[in-house]
N, C-alpha and C positions, 0 to 999 in steps of 0.2 A: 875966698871962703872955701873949706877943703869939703868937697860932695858928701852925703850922707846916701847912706842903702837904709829903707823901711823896710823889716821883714817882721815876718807875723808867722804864725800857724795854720794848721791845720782844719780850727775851728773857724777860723774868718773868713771858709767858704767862699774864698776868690777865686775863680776859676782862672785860666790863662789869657783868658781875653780881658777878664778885667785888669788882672796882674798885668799885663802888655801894657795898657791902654794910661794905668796909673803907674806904673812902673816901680812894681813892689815887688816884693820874693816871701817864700813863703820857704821854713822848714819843717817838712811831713812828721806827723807824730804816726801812730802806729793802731791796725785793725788787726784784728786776732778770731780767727776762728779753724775748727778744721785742723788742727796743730800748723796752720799759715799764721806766720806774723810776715804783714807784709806793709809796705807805708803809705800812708792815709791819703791817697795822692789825691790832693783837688781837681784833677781830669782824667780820674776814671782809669788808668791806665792799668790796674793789678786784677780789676774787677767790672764788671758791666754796670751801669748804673742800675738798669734795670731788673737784672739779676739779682743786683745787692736788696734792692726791695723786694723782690718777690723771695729772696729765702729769709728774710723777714718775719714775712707773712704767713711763711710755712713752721715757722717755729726755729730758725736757725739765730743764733744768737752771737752778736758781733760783740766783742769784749777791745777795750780801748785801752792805749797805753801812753803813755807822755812823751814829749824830746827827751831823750837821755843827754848827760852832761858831755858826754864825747862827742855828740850830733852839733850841738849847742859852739864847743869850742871847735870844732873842725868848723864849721862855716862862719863863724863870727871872726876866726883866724883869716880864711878867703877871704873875707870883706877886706880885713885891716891891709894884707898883704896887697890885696888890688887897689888899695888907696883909699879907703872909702873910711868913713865913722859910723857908728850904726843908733841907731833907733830902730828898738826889738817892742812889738806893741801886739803884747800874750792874750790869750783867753783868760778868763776872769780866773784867779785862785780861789776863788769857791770853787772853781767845777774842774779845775787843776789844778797838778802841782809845777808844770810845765813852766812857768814863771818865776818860781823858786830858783828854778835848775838857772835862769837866765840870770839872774843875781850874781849865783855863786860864780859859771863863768865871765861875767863883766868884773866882777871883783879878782880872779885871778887872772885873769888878761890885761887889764889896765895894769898891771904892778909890771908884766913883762912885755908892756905898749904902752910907758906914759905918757908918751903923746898922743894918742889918741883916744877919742872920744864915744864910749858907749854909753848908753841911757835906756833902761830897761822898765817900760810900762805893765802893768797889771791893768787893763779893760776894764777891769768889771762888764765885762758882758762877754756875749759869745756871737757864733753865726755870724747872719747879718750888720748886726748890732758893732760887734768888734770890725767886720770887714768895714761899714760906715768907717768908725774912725780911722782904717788906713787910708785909706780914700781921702778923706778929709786931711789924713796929715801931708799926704800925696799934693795933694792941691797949695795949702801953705809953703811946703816946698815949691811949689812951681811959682810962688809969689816971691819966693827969693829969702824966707824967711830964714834963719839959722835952726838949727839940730834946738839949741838952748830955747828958740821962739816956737820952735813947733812942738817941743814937748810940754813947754810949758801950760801952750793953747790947751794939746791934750786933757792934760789932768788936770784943767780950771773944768771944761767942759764935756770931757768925759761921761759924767752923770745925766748927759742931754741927749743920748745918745737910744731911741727907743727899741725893744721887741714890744713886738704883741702878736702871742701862738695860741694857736687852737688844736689838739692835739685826736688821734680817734679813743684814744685811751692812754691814762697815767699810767699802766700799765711799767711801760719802758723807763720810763723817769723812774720810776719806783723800781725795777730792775737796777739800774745805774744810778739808784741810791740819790736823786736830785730830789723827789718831793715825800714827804712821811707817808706812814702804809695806811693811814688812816684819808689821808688825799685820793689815793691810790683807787683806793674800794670804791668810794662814793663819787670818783670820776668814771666808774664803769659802770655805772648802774641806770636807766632810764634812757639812754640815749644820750646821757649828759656830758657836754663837751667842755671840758674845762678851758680855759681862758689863764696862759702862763707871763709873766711876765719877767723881765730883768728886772731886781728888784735893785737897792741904793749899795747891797752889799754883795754884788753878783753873784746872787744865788735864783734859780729858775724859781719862783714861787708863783703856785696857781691861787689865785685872787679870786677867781669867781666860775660859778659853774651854770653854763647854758643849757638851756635843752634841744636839742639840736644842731646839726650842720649849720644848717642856712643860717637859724640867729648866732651860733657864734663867728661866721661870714659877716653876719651885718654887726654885731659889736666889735670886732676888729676892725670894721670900719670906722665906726662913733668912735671909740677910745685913741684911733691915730689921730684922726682931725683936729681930737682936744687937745691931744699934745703937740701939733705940728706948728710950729712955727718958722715964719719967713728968715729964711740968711743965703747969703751968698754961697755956701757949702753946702745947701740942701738937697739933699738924693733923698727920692725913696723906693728901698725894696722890697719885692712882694717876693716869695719863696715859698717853694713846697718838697714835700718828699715823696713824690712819685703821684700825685692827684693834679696835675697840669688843667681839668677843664675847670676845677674848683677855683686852682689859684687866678685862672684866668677872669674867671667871675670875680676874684677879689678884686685885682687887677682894674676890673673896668668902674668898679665899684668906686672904688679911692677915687681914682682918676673923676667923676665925677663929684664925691663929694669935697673935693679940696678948693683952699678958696685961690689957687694961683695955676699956671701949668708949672710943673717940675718932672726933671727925668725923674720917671720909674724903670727901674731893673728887675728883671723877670729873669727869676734866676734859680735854680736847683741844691736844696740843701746837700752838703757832701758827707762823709763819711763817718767825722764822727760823731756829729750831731744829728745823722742819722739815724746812728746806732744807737744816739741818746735816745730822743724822741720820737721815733719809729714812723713807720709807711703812716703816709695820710696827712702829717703835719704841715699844717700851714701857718705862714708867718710874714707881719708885714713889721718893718723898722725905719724911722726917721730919726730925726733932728729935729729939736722942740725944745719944751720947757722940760725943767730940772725934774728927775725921779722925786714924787715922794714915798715909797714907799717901803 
């Protein structure tokens, strides 16, 4: 059976240790600010993590860009040449176009590689949520499964795959055009924390609005437990953009309220869903029952 490469993005916020440890690749989509375009590297390597929040928070504003289609067929091209098939598993095309672009080079490389084998996923999700299913396809793979079994898995189960964010303000989302300006305003008002989820057609939609930190802490609690469900693929992870003693609160919160032990992953949102969602967001994601909404 001829080896498969899983590569993803930018937004599936794998750092290099996770990427090592599952043995995925990732190709950088692009941050922009400052007249720098520079590439969205999941370790930090162009920008300081904590720098990148703190000019955040002072008003500096991060603008985001996609894979380009030359990005796209230069490495998809490495794959082939190093022997490999590929399985490409994007951020959700609601919140890009970066997916698209994946299309169109699998369709003009397969005509000048018929032998082999690319398969280009659309997530529908992002963050964690998309990093979840490389993982999960990572694991398939190590069971021996085929490029055609693990994709398939994918997009049956796709839709099981959770977010649930609690944001300090819709502010950014609504900057970067993810939730209406009417979400916007009455996420900023009272203290009220809105509550984001991946919705069935990967778009970031805010479902409910808390009043406060700490209860939206403990309803990101409640609403993971409801959808967690027991599998052999189950990870869950907790993530934040630059408020570690909060996440860590999440953190110990799940870990208590779950009804089994399962690794959790404590883990640092990257770049461009930082830029989406701004300083302060926190975010926990599993494996559970089907989205409905």
């Amino acid at each position: 059976m001829k080896k498969f490469v899983i590569v993803t993005d930018s937004c599936s916020d794998l750092n290099e240790n996770l990427r090592s440890r599952f043995d995925i690749d990732y190709i950088p989509m692009h941050t922009i600010w400052d007249d720098k375009d520079l590439p969205a590297s999941l370790d930090w390597e162009y920008i300081d993590y904590k720098e990148f929040y703190k000019l955040m928070r002072n008003g500096t504003r991060f603008m985001t860009s996609q894979i380009n289609r030359e990005e796209y067929t230069e490495r998809f091209e490495q794959y082939i040449n190093d022997g490999y098939d590929i399985l490409s598993i994007s951020c959700s095309s609601a919140l890009s176009a970066s997916v698209k672009g994946s299309y169109q080079v699998r369709d003009q490389l397969l005509q000048k590689y018929p032998d082999s084998k690319i398969i280009c996923i659309d997530s529908l999700n992002a963050c964690f949520g998309l990093g979840l299913i490389c993982i999960t396809a990572s694991k398939l793979r190590a069971e021996g499964k085929t490029i055609e079994e693990v994709a398939a898995w994918i997009e049956e189960n796709k839709l099981r795959f959770h977010q649930f964010c609690t944001v300090d303000s819709l502010s950014y989302f609504r900057r970067a055009g993810r939730v209406s300006a009417t979400s916007a305003i009455f996420g900023g008002l009272l203290d009220i924390k809105p509550i984001v989820i991946s919705d069935r057609e990967g778009n970031n939609k805010a479902i409910e609005k808390v009043k406060g930190r700490r209860s939206s802490i403990r309803r990101l609690v409640t609403m993971l437990t409801e959808a967690y469900e027991s599998s052999p693929y189950q990870t869950v992870v907790v993530a934040h953009a630059d408020c570690e003693e909060e996440a860590l609160d999440l953190k110990q919160r799940i870990e208590a309220a779950l009804p089994e032990k399962v690794e959790i992953l404590f883990e640092r949102i990257g770049p461009i869903i930082g830029a989406t969602a701004g300083p302060g967001t926190l975010a926990a994601f599993c494996f559970g029952k089907e989205v409905t909404q």
